[in-house]
N, C-alpha and C positions, 0 to 999 in steps of 0.2 A: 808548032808546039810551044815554043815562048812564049806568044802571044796569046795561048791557054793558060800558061801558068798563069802569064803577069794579069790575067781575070781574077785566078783563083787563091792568087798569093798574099795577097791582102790580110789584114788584122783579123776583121770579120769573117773572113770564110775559115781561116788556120784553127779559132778560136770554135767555129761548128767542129769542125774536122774531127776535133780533140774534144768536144764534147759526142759526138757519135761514137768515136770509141771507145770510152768510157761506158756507154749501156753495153758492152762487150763484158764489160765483168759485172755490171748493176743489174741488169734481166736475169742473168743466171743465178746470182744472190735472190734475186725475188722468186725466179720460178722453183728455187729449193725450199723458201722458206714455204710456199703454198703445196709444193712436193712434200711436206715435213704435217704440214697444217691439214689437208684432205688426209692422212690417212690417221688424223683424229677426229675428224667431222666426218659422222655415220653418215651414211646412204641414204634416211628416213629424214634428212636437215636439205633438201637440194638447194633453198635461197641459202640457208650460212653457205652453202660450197661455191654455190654463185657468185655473192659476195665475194667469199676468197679470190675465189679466180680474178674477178673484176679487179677487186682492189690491186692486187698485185700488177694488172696492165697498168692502172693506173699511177703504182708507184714506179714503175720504170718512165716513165713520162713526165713525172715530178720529178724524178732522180735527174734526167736530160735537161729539164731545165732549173733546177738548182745549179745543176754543174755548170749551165751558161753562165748563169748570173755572178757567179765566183769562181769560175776560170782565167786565170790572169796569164796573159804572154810573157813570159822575160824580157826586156829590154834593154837594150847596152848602157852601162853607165856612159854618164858625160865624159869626153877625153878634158886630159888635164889641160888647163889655161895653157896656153904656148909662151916664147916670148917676147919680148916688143918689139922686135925684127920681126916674125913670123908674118903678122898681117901685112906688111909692105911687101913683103917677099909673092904672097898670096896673089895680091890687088894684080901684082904685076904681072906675074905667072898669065892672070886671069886676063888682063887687058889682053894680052898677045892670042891667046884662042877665039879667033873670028865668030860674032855673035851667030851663025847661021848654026854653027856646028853645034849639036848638043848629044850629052849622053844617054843615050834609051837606060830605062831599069831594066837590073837583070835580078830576076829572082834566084835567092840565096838556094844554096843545095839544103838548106834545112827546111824552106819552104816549098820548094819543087814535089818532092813524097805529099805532103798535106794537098799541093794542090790538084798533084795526079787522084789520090784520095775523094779529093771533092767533088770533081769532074766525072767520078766514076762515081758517087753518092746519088747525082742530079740524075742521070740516066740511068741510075736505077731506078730513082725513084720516079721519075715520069712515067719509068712504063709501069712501073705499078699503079699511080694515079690512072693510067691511058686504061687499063686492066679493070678497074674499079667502074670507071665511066662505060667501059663497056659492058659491064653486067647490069648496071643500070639501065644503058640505052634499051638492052637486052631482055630487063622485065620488063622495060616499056611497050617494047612489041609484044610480047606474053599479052600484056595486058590488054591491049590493044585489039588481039589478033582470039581472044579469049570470049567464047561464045556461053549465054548465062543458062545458068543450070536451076530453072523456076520449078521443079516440079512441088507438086503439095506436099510431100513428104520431105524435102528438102527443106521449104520453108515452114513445116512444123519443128525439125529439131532446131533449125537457125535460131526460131523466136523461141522455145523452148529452154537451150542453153543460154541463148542471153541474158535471159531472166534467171538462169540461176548465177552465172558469172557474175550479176549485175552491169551486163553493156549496155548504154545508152546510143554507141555510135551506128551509124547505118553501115552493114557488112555486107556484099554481093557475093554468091556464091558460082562460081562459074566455070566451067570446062575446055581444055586444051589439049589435041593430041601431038603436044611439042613439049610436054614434059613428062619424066616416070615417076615423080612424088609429088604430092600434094607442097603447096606453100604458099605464104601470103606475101602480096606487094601493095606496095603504097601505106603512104603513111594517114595525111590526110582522110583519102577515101581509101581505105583497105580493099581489097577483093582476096577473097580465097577460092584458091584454082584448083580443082580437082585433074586428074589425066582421066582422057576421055577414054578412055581403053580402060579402066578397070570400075566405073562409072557405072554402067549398066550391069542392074542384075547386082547391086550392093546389099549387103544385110544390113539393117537398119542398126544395128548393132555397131555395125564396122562404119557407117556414115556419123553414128555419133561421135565415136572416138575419135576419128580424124578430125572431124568438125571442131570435137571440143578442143581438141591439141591447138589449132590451127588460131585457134577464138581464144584460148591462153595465149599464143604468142604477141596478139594484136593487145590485149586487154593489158601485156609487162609493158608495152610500146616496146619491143625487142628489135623492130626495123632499123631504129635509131641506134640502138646498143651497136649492131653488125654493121652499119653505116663508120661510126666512130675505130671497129675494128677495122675496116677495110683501110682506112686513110692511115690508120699505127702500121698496118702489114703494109703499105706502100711506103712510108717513110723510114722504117728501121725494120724493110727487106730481107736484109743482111744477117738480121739476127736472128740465131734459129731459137733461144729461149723464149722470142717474144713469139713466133710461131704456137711454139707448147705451149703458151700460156694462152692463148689464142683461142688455138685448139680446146684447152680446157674447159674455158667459158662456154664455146658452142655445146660442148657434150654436159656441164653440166645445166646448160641453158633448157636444150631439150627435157633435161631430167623434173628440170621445173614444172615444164610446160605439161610433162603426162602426168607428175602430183594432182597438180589444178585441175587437166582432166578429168583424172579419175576421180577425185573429189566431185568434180561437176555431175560425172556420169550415176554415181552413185555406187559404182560396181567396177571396187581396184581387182578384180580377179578377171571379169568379164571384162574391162579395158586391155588389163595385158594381154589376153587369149585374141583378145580384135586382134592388137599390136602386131602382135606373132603371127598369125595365119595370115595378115596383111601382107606380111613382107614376103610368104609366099609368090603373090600375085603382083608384088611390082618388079620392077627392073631396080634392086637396093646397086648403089654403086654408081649408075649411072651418073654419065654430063648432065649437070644442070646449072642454071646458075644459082650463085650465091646469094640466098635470099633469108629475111627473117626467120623464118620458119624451117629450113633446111640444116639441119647439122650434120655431123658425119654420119649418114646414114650407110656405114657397111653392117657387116653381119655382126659383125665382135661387138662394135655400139648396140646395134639393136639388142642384142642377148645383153647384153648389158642394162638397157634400161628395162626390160622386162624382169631380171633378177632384181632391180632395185624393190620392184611393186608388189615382187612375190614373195622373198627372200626375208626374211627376219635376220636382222645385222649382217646383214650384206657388205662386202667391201668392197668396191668399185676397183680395179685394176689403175694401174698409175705408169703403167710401164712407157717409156719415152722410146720413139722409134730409130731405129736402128741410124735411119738419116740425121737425125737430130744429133743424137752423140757425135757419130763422124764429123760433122759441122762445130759441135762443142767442141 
């Protein structure tokens, strides 16, 4: 255990410490002000609610490292000059102590908490990084293991919507039955995965809407965006504001992405009713992993984003889950 601390007790790690506790009261300052700010940015705005949400990760991350940069340790003043006996007194003392012997540092009781503190920081946060990497690994075999879905009617809406989206990048469209929603991975070369189980026997109808959802998430580059969240939710864990605000982004991420759809599609009436009868037929809720194109797809989301498309001054619900406060 000492030999933990005396890693952790150092200038530099105390001075993290004490900067990570401080987004303990700065996330929550920000997740109110963007609490305060969506329930006056209508439902018909989803990029300004985006923004909001966005900016607000972003300002907990500025606030973290502002406070590095001006965070200062106290330091014991100088003791006062001794007097001119003292250092003879000293020398001598110090001759008679055998050069073998020396004293180990022992870390102060004010630095032992910051360093317990720290040591519990690092393992948390690895295994969120470890978390991260394996959702990765994990689209990578999706992708991998993801068999292509060429039919002609497939590749008429592909080239169809792209030209309205205006995409120039080359997009695969392709099937898996190891996932229950549709989603896209990769950044470079995109592929959108369809579940092979609700695949067959689609209404063209319902291939658009997915299609164009899925073709807005690539066209924001949103893989990056949930890249960027995933590494903030591994490093400030701990903090359940930065969750909600998190949270937010994805839901109103998606809100974005079925705008642009339905814009794409031509028919915001005819998208929502896909939307809705869709979620009949998948497995909403399900494991899957965390991928661009994925938000909280439960039921309360999904009526949610189809009230935005239908609904004239729609309010979007704000309520913060029960976990969350306990955790505030």
């Amino acid at each position: 255990m000492d030999a933990l601390l005396n890693i952790f007790a150092n200038e530099a790690w105390t001075r993290f410490t004490f900067t990570l506790l401080h987004t303990l009261w700065q996330a929550p300052l920000a997740a109110l002000a963007l609490y305060l700010l969506l329930r006056f940015i209508p439902a018909e705005q989803p990029n300004r609610r985006y923004g909001a949400a966005s900016a607000a990760l972003g300002l907990v991350v500025l606030a973290a490292m502002v406070t590095w940069s001006l965070y200062r340790l106290d330091t014991p003043a100088p003791a006062p000059a001794a007097s001119s006996t003292a250092p003879t007194l000293i020398s001598h003392a110090t001759a008679a102590i055998p050069a073998s012997v020396s004293t180990p540092p022992v870390a102060s009781p004010s630095s032992s908490w910051t360093a317990l503190v720290a040591a519990a920081w690092l393992a948390g946060a690895c295994a969120g990084l470890l978390r991260a990497v394996c959702l990765l690994l994990r689209a990578g075999a999706l992708r991998r293991d993801a068999s292509a879905w060429d039919e002609p009617a497939v590749r008429e809406s592909l080239a169809r919507l792209k030209s309205v989206l205006g995409m120039t990048r080359r997009v695969r469209v392709a099937l898996s039955d190891r996932i229950d929603v549709p989603g896209v991975i990769g950044v470079l070369r995109p592929i959108v995965i369809f579940p092979a189980a609700v695949a067959a026997g689609m209404p063209p109808a319902h291939l658009d809407a997915i299609l164009a959802h899925e073709l807005a998430h690539i066209r924001r580059y949103d893989y990056w965006v949930n890249l960027l969240q995933l590494l903030v939710e591994a490093l400030l864990f701990f903090n359940p504001a930065v969750w909600w605000i998190n949270r937010r982004i994805r839901i109103e991420r998606e809100a974005c992405c079925d705008a642009l759809a339905a814009s794409a599609t031509g028919f915001p009436v005819a998208y929502a009713t896909a939307l809705a009868d869709l979620a009949g037929r998948l497995n909403i809720g399900a494991a899957q992993p965390v991928l661009a194109a994925t938000g909280n797809d439960d039921k309360h989301v999904l009526l949610d984003r189809v009230k935005r498309l239908l609904v004239p001054g729609y309010r979007p619900r704000l309520g913060l889950p029960w976990y969350t406060l306990t955790a505030l």
